[in-house]
C-alpha positions as CSV (number, residue, x, y, z in Angstrom):
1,X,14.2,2.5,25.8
2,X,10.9,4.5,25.8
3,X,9.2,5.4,22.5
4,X,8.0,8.8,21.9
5,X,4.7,9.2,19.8
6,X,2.9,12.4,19.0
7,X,-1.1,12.9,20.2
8,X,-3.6,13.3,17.9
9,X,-7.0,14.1,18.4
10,X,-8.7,11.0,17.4
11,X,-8.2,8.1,15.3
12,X,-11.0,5.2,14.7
13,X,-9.8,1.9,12.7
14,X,-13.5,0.7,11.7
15,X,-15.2,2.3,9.7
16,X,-11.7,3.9,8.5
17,X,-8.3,4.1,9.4
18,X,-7.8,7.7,9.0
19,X,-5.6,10.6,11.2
20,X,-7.3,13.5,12.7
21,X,-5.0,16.3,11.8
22,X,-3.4,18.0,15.2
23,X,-4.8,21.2,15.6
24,X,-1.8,22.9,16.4
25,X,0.2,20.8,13.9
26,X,-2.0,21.0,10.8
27,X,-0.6,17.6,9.6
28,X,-1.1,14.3,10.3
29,X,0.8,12.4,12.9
30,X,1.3,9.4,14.3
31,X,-1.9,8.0,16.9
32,X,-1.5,7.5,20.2
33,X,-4.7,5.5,20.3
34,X,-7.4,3.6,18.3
35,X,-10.4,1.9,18.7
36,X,-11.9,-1.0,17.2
37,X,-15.4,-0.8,18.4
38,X,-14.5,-3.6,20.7
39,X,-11.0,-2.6,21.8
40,X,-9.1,-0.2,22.4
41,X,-5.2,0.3,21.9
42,X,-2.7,3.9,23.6
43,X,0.6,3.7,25.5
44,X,-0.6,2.2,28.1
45,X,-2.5,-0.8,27.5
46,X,-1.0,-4.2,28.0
47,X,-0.3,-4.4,24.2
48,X,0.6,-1.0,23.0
49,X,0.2,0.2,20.1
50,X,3.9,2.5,19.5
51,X,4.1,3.8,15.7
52,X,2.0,4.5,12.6
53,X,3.3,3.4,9.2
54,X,1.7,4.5,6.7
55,X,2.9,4.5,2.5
56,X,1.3,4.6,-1.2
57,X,3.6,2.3,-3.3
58,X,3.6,0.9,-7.2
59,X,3.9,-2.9,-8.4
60,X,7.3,-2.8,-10.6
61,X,8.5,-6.5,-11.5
62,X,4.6,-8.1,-10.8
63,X,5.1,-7.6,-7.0
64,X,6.6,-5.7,-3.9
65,X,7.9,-7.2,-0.9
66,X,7.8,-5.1,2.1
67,X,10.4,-5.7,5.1
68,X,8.5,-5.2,8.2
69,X,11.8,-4.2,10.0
70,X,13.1,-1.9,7.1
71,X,10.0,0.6,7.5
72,X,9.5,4.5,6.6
73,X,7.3,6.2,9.2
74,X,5.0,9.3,7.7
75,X,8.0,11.6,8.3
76,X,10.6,9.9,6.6
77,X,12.3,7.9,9.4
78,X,13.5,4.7,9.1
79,X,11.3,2.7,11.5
80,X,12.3,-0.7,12.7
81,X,9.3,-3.2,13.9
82,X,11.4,-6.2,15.4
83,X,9.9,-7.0,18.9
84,X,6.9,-5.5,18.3
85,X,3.5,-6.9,16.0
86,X,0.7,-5.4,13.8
87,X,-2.4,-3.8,16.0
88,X,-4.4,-3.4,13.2
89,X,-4.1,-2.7,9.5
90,X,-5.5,-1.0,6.6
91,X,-4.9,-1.9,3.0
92,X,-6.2,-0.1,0.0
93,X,-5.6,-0.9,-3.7
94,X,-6.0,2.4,-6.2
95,X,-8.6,2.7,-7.7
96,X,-7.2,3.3,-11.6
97,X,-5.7,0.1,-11.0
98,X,-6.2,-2.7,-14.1
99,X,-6.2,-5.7,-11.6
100,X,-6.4,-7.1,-8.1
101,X,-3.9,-6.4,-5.9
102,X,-2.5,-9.8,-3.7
103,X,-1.3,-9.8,-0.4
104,X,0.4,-12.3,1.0
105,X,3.2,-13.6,3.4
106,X,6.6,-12.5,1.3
107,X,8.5,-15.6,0.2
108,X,11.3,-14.9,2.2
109,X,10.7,-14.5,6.2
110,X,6.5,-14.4,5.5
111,X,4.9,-11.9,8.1
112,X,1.4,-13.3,7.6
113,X,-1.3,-10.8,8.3
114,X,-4.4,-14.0,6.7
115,X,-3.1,-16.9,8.1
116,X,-0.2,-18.9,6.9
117,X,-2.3,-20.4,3.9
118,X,-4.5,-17.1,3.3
119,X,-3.5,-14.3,0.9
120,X,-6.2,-11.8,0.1
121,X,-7.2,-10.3,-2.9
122,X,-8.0,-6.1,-3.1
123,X,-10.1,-5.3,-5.9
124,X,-9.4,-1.9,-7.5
125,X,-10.3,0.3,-5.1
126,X,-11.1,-1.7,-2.7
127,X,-9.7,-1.6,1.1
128,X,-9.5,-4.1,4.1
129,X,-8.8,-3.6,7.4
130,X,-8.3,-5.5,10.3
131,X,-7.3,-5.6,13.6
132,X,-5.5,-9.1,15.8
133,X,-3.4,-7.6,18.2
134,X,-3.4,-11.0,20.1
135,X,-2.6,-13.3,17.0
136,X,-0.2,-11.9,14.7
137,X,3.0,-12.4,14.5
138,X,5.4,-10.7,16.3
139,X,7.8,-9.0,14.1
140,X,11.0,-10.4,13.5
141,X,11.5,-13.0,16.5
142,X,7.9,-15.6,16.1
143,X,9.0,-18.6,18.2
144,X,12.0,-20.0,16.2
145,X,10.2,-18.2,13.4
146,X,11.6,-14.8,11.7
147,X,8.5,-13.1,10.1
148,X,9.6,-10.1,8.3
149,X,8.2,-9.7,4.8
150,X,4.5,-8.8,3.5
151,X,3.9,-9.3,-0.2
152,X,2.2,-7.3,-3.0
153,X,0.9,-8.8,-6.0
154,X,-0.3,-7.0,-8.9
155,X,0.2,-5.4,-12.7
156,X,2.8,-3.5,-12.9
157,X,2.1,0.4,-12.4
158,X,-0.6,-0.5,-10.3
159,X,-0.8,1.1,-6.8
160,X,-1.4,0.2,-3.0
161,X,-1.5,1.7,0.2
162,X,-0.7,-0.1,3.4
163,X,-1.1,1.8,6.9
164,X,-0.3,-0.5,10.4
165,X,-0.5,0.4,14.2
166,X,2.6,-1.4,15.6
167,X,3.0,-1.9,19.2
């Protein structure tokens, strides 16, 4: 099956992970590449990076649980990630938020973008972003392993956005 991804003009993941909008399009779409400084990640290169997922969501019940094969791409399509694992990541906390936002492997299936003991802690406002193409998880299927779920901790009405390359 061959995936079908949209160019954009340019996309950098440090200092930001932000979409050029199409000039022809006049929105944002998903990347077709990205560069880390170091790296660099299209179609084509041995891992490639296939999908942009990009959503704002609010803490309801003290946390949020996000099922990394149950995904929304940017224009409303359901988006499955099984097979595939994170390129890189971006994750922002708003910033009219009363506390820290934690993320963390979900308690069901953990996806662990920190480590298997590491959560990380987003102050309001605050963003991290990362990239591990060669040491994350792959989605779904991890050797015996099923890692499907990332996990946000907060207040509730508090707000976060997560955006991930997949490939």
């Amino acid at each position: 099956m061959s995936e079908v991804v949209r160019a954009v003009t340019k996309m950098d993941i440090l200092p930001s992970l932000e979409l050029e909008n199409d000039a022809n399009a006049g929105a944002q779409q998903s990347p077709t590449a990205l560069s880390d400084g170091d790296q660099s990640y299209t179609p084509t290169t041995t891992i490639p990076v296939s999908q942009y997922i990009g959503q704002t969501e609010t803490i309801s019940g003290g946390s949020n649980t996000i099922d990394m094969t149950d995904l929304v791409d940017t224009e409303g399509n359901a988006y499955d990630g099984s097979g595939k694992r994170v390129q890189a990541f971006k994750l922002k906390a708003g910033s009219g938020n009363t506390a820290d936002v934690v993320v963390s492997g979900g308690d069901s299936d953990p996806y662990y973008l920190f480590g298997s003991t590491n959560e990380y802690d987003i102050e309001p406002g605050g963003k991290t972003m990362g990239s591990s193409p060669d040491n994350l998880p792959i989605i779904a299927t991890s050797t015996a392993v099923t890692a499907t779920d990332i996990k946000f901790t907060g207040t509730n009405g508090d707000t976060y956005t997560y955006e991930f390359l997949i490939g």
